[in-house]
C-alpha positions as CSV (number, residue, x, y, z in Angstrom):
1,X,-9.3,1.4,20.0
2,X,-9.9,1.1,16.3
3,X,-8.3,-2.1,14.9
4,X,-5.2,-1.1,12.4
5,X,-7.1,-2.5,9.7
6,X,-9.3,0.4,9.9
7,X,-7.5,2.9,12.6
8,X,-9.2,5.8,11.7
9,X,-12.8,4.4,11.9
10,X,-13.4,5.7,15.3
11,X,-11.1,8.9,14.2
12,X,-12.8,12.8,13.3
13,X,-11.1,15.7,12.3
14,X,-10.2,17.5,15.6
15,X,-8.4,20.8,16.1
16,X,-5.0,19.7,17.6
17,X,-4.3,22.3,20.1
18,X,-0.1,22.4,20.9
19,X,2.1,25.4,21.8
20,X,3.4,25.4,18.1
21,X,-0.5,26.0,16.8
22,X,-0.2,29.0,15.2
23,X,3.2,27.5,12.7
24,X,2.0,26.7,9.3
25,X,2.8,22.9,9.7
26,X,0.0,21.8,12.0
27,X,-2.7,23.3,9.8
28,X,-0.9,21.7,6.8
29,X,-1.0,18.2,8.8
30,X,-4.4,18.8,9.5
31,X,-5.1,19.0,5.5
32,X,-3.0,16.4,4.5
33,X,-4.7,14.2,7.4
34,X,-8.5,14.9,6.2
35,X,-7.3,14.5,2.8
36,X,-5.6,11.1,2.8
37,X,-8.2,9.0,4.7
38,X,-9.6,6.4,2.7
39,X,-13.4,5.6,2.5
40,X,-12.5,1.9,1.6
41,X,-8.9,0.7,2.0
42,X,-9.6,-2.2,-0.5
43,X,-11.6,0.1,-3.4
44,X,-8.8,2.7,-4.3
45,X,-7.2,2.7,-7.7
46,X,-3.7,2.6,-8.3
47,X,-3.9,6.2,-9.5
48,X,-5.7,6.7,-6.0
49,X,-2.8,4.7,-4.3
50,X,-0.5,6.5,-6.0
51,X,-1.8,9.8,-5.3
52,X,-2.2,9.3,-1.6
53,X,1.2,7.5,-1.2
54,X,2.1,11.6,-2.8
55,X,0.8,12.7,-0.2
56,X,2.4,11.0,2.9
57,X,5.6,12.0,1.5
58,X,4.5,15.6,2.0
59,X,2.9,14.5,5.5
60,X,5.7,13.2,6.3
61,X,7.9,15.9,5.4
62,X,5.2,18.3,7.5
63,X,5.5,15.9,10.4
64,X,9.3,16.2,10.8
65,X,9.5,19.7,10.7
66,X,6.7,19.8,13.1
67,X,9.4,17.9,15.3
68,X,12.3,20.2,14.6
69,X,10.4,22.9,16.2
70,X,11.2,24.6,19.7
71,X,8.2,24.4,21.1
72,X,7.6,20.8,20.4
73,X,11.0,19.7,21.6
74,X,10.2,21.6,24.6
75,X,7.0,19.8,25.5
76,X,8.1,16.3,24.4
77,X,11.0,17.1,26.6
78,X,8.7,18.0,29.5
79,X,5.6,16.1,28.9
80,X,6.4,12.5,27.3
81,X,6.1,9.4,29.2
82,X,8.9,6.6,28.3
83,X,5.8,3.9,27.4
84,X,4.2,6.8,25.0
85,X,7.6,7.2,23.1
86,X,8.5,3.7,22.6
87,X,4.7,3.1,21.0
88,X,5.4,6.1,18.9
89,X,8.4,4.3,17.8
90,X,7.6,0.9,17.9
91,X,4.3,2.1,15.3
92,X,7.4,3.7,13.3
93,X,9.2,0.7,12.8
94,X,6.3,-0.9,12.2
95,X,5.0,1.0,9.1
96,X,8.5,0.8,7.6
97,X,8.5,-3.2,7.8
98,X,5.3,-3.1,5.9
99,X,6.6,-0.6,3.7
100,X,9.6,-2.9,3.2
101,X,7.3,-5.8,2.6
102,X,5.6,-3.8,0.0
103,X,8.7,-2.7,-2.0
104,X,10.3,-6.2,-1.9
105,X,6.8,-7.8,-3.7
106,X,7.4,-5.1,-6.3
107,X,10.5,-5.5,-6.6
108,X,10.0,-9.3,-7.4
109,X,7.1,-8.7,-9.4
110,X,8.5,-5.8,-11.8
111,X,11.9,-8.5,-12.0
112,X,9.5,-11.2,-13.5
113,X,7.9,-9.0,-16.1
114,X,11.2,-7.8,-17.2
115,X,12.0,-11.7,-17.9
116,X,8.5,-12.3,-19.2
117,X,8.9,-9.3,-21.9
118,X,12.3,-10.3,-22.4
119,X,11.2,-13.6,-23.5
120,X,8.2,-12.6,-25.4
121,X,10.6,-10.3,-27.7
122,X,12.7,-13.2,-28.5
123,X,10.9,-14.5,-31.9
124,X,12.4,-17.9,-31.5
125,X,10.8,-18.5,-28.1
126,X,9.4,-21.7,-28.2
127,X,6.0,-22.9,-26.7
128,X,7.9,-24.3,-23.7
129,X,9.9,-21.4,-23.1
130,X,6.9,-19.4,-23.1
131,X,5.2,-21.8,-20.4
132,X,8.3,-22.3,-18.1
133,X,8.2,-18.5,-18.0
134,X,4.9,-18.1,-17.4
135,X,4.8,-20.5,-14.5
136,X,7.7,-19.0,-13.4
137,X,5.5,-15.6,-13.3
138,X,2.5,-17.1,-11.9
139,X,3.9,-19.1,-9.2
140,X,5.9,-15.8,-8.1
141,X,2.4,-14.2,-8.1
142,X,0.9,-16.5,-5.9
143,X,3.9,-16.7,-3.5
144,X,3.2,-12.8,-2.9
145,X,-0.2,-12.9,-1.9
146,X,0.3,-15.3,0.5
147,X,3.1,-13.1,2.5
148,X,0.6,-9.7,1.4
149,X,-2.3,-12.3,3.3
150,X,0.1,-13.0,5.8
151,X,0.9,-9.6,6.4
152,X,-2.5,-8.5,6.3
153,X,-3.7,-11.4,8.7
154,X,-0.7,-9.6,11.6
155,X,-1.4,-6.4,11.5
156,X,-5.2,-7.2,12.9
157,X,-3.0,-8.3,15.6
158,X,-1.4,-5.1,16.2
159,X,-1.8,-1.8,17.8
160,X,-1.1,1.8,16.7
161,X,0.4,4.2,20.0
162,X,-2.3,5.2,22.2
163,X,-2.3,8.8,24.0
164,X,-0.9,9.6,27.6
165,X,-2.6,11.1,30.2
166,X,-0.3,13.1,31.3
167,X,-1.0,16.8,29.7
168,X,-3.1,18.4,27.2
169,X,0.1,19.0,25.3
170,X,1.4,15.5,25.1
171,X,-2.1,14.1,24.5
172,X,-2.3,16.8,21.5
173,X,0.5,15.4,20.4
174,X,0.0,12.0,20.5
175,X,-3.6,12.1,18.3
176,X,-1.6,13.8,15.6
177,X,0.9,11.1,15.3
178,X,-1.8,8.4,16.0
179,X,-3.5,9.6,13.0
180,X,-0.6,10.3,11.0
181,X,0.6,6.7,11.7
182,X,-3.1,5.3,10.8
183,X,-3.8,7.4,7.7
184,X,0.1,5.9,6.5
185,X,-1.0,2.2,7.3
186,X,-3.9,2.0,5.7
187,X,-2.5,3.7,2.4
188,X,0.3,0.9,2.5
189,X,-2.4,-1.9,3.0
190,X,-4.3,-0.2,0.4
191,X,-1.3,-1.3,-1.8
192,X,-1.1,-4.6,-0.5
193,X,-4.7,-5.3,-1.2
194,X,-4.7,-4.0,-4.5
195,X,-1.0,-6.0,-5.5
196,X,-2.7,-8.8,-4.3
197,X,-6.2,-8.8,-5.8
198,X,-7.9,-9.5,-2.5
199,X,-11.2,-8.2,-2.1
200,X,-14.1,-8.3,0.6
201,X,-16.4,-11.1,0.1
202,X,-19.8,-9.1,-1.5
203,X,-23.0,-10.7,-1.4
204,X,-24.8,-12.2,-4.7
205,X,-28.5,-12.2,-5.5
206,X,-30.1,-15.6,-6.0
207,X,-30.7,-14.6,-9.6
208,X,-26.6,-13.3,-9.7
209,X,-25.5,-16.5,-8.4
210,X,-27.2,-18.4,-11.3
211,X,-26.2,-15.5,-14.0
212,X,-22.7,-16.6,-12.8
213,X,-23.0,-19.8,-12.9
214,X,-24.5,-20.3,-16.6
215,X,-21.1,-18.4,-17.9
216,X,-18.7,-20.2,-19.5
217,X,-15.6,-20.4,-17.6
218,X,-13.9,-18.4,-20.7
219,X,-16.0,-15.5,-20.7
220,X,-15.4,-15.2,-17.4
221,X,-12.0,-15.3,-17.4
222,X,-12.2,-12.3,-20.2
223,X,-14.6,-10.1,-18.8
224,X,-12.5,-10.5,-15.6
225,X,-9.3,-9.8,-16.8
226,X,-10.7,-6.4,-18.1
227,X,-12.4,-5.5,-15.4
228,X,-9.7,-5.7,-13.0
229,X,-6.4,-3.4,-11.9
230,X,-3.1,-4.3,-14.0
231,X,-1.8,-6.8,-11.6
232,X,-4.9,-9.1,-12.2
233,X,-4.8,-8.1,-16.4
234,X,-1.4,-9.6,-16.8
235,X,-2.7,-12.9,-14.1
236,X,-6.1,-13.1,-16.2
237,X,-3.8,-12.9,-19.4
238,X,-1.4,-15.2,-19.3
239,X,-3.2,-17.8,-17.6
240,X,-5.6,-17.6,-21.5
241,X,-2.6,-17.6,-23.4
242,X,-1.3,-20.4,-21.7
243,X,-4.6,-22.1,-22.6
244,X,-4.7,-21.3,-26.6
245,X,-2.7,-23.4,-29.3
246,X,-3.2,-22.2,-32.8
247,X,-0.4,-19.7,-33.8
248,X,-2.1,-17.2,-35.2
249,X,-4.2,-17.0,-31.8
250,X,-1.2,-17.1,-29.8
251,X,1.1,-14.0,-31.6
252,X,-2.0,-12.0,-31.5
253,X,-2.6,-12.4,-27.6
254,X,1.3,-12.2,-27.0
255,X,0.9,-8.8,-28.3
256,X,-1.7,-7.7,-25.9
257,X,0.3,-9.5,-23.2
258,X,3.4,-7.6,-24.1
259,X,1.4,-4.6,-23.9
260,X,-0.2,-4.8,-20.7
261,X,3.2,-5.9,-19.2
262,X,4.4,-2.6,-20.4
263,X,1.9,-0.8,-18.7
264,X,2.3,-2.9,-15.5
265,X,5.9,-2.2,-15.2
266,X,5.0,1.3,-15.6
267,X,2.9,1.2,-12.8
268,X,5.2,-0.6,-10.9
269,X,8.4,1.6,-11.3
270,X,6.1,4.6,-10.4
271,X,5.0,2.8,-7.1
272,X,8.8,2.3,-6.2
273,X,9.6,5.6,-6.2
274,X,6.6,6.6,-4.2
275,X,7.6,4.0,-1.9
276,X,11.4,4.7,-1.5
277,X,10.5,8.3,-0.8
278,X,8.0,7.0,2.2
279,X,10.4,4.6,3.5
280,X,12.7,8.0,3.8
281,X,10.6,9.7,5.1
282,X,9.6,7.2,7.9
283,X,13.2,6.9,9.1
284,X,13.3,10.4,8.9
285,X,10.8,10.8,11.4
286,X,12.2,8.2,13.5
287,X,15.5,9.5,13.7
288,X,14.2,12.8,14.9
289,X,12.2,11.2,17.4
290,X,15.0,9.7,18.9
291,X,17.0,12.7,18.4
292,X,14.8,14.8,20.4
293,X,14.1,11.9,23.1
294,X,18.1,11.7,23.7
295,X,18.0,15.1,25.1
């Protein structure tokens, strides 16, 4: 089995064949499946994030009225094995505690910029104002990746429902919510990764190495900050105004700070509501599950 990291590595586009085929939900699950699996869970863009976490709320959405249908309450209730269900719904309650752990980091980290450009707008903040806040942000930004690097680290450790092999019809079913459970996963440590900064070790030329090397430490810092996603602008950004005295240096960089806090906030409060509307739709599933496991 594929590791959750990656669960749809070993995973191709099959036709699911189920006695509710021909409704216009299992081709739709189908397109939304093909469509939201990522080439590189650690490469996506926010808009990319963003845009994929779209489109688990319509899979979602798709999935649960896949499970309101006759036919499919009729084969779960004649095909599905108690150890299948509870891995259905133990990979359920999974993916909303990682959703959870997603929305509390933003939660914390869109709280922080709030105080940071709350500050900033105050003209008589001081310098040690400014520096007690902007530890305060820091150290809140380092405390979150190590619970997204925890995170990340358990999941390797875990393991999305596996098929029965009981009937065609239950094994049918079980690939589509294995899928629909992996494609969901990966977009949320997508997320994670990208909140976080964390990114797979690439290798360096000899000649890169030294390139690297002979940079100043400052320019680095720069060029970094602009090349990376908003989360690691407002990082890069504060830790060089923290590191620049003269006034006139300082206003102008608190300016840029102030915008790219802006931006970030932005970006977070759209994230939220992306994630809220998952989170719904996870329990959503769940409580049909169980609704049509009771019976």
């Amino acid at each position: 089995m594929a590791s959750p990291l990656n669960p749809m590595a070993s995973s191709h586009a099959r036709c699911i064949s189920l006695p509710s085929r021909s409704h216009p939900t299992v081709p739709r699950i189908e397109e939304l499946l093909c469509r939201l699996r990522p080439v590189n869970i650690t490469s996506l863009s926010l808009s990319e994030i963003d845009c994929k976490l779209s489109g688990l709320r319509d899979l979602l959405d798709s999935f649960d009225k896949f499970l309101l249908l006759p036919q499919t309450q009729q084969a779960f209730s004649r095909e599905c094995n108690e150890k299948w269900a509870d891995e259905l719904l133990d990979g359920l309650l999974l993916l909303l505690d990682v959703c959870d752990t997603a929305k509390d980091v933003l939660s914390q980290a869109k709280e922080h910029v709030q105080d940071l450009q709350s500050m900033l707008r105050r003209r008589r903040a001081d310098e040690f104002e400014i520096a007690k806040e902007v530890g305060e942000y820091l150290g809140s930004r380092k405390k979150a990746k190590k619970l997204i690097h925890k995170v990340l680290k358990d999941l390797k450790t875990k393991r999305t429902c596996s098929p029965s092999d009981k009937g065609n019809d239950t094994l049918a079913m079980a690939n589509m919510a294995r899928q629909i459970q992996g494609v969901t996963l990966t977009t949320l440590q997508s997320l994670l990764f990208y909140v976080s900064g964390l990114k797979p070790q690439s290798k360096l030329s000899s000649w890169a190495l030294v390139s690297n090397l002979m940079r100043s430490k400052h320019v680095a810092c720069i060029e970094e900050a602009v090349e990376s996603n908003e989360f690691e602008k407002v990082d890069a950004a504060l830790q060089i105004l923290f590191g620049h005295k003269t006034k006139k240096s300082s206003n102008v960089r608190i300016k840029n700070v102030q915008t790219d806090l802006g931006k970030l906030e932005l970006s977070v409060e759209d994230l939220e509501q992306e994630l809220e509307c998952l989170h719904r739709g996870l329990i959503k599933a769940r409580v049909s599950l169980l609704n049509i496991l009771n019976h």
